[in-house]
N, C-alpha and C positions, 0 to 999 in steps of 0.2 A: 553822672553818678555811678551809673554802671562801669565804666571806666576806670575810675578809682578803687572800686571793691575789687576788680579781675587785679590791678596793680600791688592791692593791699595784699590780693590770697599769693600772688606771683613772690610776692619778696617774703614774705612767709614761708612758704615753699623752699626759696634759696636758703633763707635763713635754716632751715629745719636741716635741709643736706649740709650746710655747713657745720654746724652743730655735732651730727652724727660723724660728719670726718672725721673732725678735733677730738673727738670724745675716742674713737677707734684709734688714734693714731697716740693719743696720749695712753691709753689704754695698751697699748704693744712697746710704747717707750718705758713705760714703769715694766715691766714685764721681762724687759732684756734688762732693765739694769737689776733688778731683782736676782736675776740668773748670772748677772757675773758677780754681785756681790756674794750671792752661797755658793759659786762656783770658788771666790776665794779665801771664804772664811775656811771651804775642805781641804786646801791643798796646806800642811801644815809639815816641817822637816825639825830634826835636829840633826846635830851631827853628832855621833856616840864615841868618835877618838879617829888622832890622824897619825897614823905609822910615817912621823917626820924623817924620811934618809937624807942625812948630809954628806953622803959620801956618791951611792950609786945614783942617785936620781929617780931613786923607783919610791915617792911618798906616796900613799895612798888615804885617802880619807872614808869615812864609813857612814853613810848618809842611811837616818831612819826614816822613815817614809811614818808623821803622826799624824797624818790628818784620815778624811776616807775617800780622797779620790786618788787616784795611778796615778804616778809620776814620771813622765819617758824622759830621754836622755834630752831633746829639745825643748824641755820646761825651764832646766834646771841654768845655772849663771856661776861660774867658780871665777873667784878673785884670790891673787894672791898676796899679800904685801910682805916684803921682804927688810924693810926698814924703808925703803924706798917710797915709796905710794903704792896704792893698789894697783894692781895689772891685771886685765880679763887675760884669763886662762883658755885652752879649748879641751877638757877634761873627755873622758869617757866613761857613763854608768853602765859598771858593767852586766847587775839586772835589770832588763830594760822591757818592760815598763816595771817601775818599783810599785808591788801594792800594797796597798797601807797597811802599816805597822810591822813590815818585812824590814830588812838591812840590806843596803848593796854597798858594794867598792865605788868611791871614784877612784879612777887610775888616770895618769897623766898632768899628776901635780906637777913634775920637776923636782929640782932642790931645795928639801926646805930643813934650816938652820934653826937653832934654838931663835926663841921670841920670834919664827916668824908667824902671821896670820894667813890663816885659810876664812875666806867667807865663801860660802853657798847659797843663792837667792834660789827660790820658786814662787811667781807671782809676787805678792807683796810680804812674800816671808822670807828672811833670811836665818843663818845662822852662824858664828863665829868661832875658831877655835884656834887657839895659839898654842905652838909647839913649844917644848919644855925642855 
C-alpha cells in the first residue's frame, strides 16, 4: 500500500515538471511570434516616384520609409521587370538606415524604358511603380 502511494506522489511529481515545461515553452513560442508579427506590421514602404533614364542607366527610385521601424539597405528586395519577367536587382539605399517617414534614393536600377516596373519588398510589404 505504501508502495503504491510513493508511485502515485512520484508520477504526480513528473506530471507537475512536465506540465510547467509545456506551459514555459508554449509561453516563449507565443511570445516570439507575437514579436515578429509587430515587428512586421511596423516595417511599412511606398515608393514616392522613379527617375525612369532610358538613355544613361542612371534610374533612381525614392523609397518612403511609412511604417515606425528603420529600414537598412539589407531589409529591402528591388525587382525589376522590363516586359520580360521580374529580375532581382542588387540596388543601393543610399540613406542607410531609412527612419520612418524620411525619403532615400535607391540608386542602381539600370535601364528603365517607358511601362517598365520597379517593385521594392521590405518584409511582407511591397510596393510597385511603373515608369511612364
Amino acid at each position: 500500500m505504501i508502495l503504491l502511494i510513493l508511485i502515485v506522489v512520484a508520477l504526480g511529481g513528473v506530471f507537475a515538471a512536465w506540465t510547467t515545461r509545456s506551459w514555459e515553452q508554449l509561453g516563449e513560442t507565443g511570445e516570439q511570434q507575437i514579436e515578429q508579427v509587430t515587428e512586421q506590421l511596423s516595417i511599412s514602404i511606398s515608393i514616392d516616384s522613379v527617375f525612369c533614364d532610358s538613355a544613361a542607366g542612371n534610374s533612381v527610385a525614392y523609397l518612403r520609409n511609412t511604417g515606425s521601424s528603420d529600414i537598412t539597405g539589407s531589409d529591402i528586395t528591388v525587382y525589376v521587370d522590363d516586359g520580360t519577367g521580374w529580375d532581382l536587382i542588387n540596388p543601393t539605399l543610399v540613406t542607410d538606415p531609412l527612419l520612418p517617414g524620411a525619403v532615400s534614393d535607391v540608386t542602381g536600377l539600370g535601364t528603365l524604358n517607358s511601362d517598365d516596373k520597379v517593385r521594392i519588398t521590405v518584409g511582407g510589404n511591397s510596393a510597385t511603380y511603373t515608369c511612364d
